[in-house]
N, C-alpha and C positions, 0 to 999 in steps of 0.2 A: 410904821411903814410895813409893806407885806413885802417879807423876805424872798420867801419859798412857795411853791403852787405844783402838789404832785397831785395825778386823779391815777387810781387803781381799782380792779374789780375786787369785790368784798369777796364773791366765793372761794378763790384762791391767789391771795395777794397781786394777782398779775398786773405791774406797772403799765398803765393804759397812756400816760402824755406826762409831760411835766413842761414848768418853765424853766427855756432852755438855761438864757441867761440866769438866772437863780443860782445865788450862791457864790456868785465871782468877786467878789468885795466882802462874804463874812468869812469871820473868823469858826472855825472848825466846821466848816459847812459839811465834811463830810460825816461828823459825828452825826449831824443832826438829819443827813440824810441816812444814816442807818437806823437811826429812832424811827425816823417815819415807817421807814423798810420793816422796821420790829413792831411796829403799830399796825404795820397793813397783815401781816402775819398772823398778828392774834385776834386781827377780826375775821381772817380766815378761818380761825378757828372758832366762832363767837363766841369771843372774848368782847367785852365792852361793848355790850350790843346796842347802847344808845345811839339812838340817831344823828344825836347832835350831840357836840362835846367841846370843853376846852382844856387844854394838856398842858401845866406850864413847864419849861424848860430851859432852865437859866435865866437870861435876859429877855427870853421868848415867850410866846405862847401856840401852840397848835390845836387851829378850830378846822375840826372837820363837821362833815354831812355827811351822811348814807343815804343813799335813792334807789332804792332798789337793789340793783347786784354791783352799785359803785358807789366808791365812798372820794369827798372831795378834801384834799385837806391844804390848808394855807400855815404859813408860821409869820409870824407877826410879832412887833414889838410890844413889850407889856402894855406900855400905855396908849399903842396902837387902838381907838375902840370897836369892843367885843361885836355892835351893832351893826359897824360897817363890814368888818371882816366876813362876817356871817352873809351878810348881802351879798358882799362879792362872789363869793360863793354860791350863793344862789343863780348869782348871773352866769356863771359858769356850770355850773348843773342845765340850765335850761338852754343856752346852746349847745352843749355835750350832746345830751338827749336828742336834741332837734338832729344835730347832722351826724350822730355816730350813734344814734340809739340800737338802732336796728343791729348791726356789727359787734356789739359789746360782746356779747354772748358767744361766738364765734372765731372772736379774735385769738391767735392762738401765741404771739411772739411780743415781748417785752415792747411796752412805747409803740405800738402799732394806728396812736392815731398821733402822735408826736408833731402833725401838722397843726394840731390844736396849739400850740404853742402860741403862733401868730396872734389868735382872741385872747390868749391869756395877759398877753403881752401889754395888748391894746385896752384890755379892760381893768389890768394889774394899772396903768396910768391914771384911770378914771377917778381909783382911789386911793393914791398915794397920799395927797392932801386934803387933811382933815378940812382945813379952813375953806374950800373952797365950795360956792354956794349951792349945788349940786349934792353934796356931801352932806351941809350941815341939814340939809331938807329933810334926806336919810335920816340922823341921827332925829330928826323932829318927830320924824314916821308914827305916831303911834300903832301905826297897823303892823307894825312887826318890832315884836317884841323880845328880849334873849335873857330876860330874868329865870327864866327855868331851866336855863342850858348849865349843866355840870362845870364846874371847874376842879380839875384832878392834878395830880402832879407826875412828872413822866415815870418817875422812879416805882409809884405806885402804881402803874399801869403796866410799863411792861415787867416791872416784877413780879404780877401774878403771872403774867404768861411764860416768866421763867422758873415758878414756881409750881407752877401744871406742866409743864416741859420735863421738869425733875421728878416730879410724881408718876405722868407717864414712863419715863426712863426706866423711873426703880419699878414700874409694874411689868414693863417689860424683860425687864431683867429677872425677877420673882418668876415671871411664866418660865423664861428661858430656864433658870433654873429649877425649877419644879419638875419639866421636861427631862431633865440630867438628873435630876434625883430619882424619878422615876423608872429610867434606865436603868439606874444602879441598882435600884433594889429588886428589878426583874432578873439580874443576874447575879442578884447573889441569889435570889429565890432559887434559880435555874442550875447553880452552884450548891444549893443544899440539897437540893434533891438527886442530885448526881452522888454527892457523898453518902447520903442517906440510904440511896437503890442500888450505888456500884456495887457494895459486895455483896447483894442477893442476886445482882443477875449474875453476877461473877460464881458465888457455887451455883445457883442453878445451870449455868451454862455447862460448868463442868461435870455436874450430874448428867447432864442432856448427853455430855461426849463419851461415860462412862455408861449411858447404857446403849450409849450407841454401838460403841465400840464393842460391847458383850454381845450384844445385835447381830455384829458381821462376824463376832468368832462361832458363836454357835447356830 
């Protein structure tokens, strides 16, 4: 059965709709809505730039699409199948585009088409039941096929992105320090040469006041 249904813009994670009801009858729903939330993150950053993909996650799985600057993702039961999940998905890509295309780009505040919920709703029903003859037509389709769509595992997915997260960090922190070590050795440089030239200006100056001073007696 399809759990969950979050759509977000790929350029920068920003949650565009989700279904509402989702998640009120599972168990750790919030976990796995922070995975999505860590999913949509790291193809902000692209990470896992495939188009198409399946992410398993416990008793789960999450197939998303990428269509341009949105990516659609569902969670679904293992033996929920791959082919239908995928479709539905595609039916929700193709009314998204139609009535929110234009706006995606634009849109600037969390869930700003959240009314899309209503079609998710209505079309989340159409494929709840595998058995039914609408359904198993789908699974018959040969015209769409999902043998080349990835299967990953979540742990290895957003652990690269936690693992480019860390790399970034310590590169940051290497500049940041590099920055403070270069200071410091500007001032000790600036500190040896003080010790090095204090006591030549130091008698010269006093040479300077000694002939100065013979200057004004004679």
């Amino acid at each position: 059965m399809v759990k969950m249904t979050m759509i977000a813009r790929v350029t920068d994670g920003l949650p565009l709709a989700e279904g509402l009801d989702d998640g009120r009858d599972l168990k750790d729903a919030e976990m796995y809505k922070q995975q999505v939330k860590a999913l949509f993150k790291n193809l902000s950053k692209g990470q896992n730039e495939a188009s198409r993909m399946s992410i398993e996650t416990g008793p789960y799985v999450f197939h998303y699409i990428i269509e341009g600057r949105v990516c659609y993702l569902t969670m679904c039961d293992r033996a929920y199948p791959k082919k239908l999940a995928f479709q539905y998905l595609e039916d929700l890509r193709n009314e998204f585009e139609r009535v929110n295309g234009a706006h995606i780009e634009t849109a600037a505040r969390p869930y700003a088409f959240i009314k899309f919920d209503t079609f998710i709703q209505k079309t989340k029903k159409l494929y709840q039941d595998t058995r039914t003859q609408r359904n198993i037509a789908k699974l018959n389709d040969e015209l769409y096929e999902v043998h080349q769509i990835m299967t990953r595992n979540v742990q290895e997915v957003l652990g690269v992105g936690e693992k480019l997260d860390q790399v970034s960090q310590m590169s940051s922190r290497l500049t940041s320090e590099s920055r403070i070590y270069a200071d410091k050795a500007r001032d000790l440089n600036r500190q040896a040469l003080i010790r090095k030239w204090a006591p030549v200006a130091v008698v010269l100056g006093v040479v300077f006041l000694l002939f100065w001073v013979k200057a004004k007696l004679w």
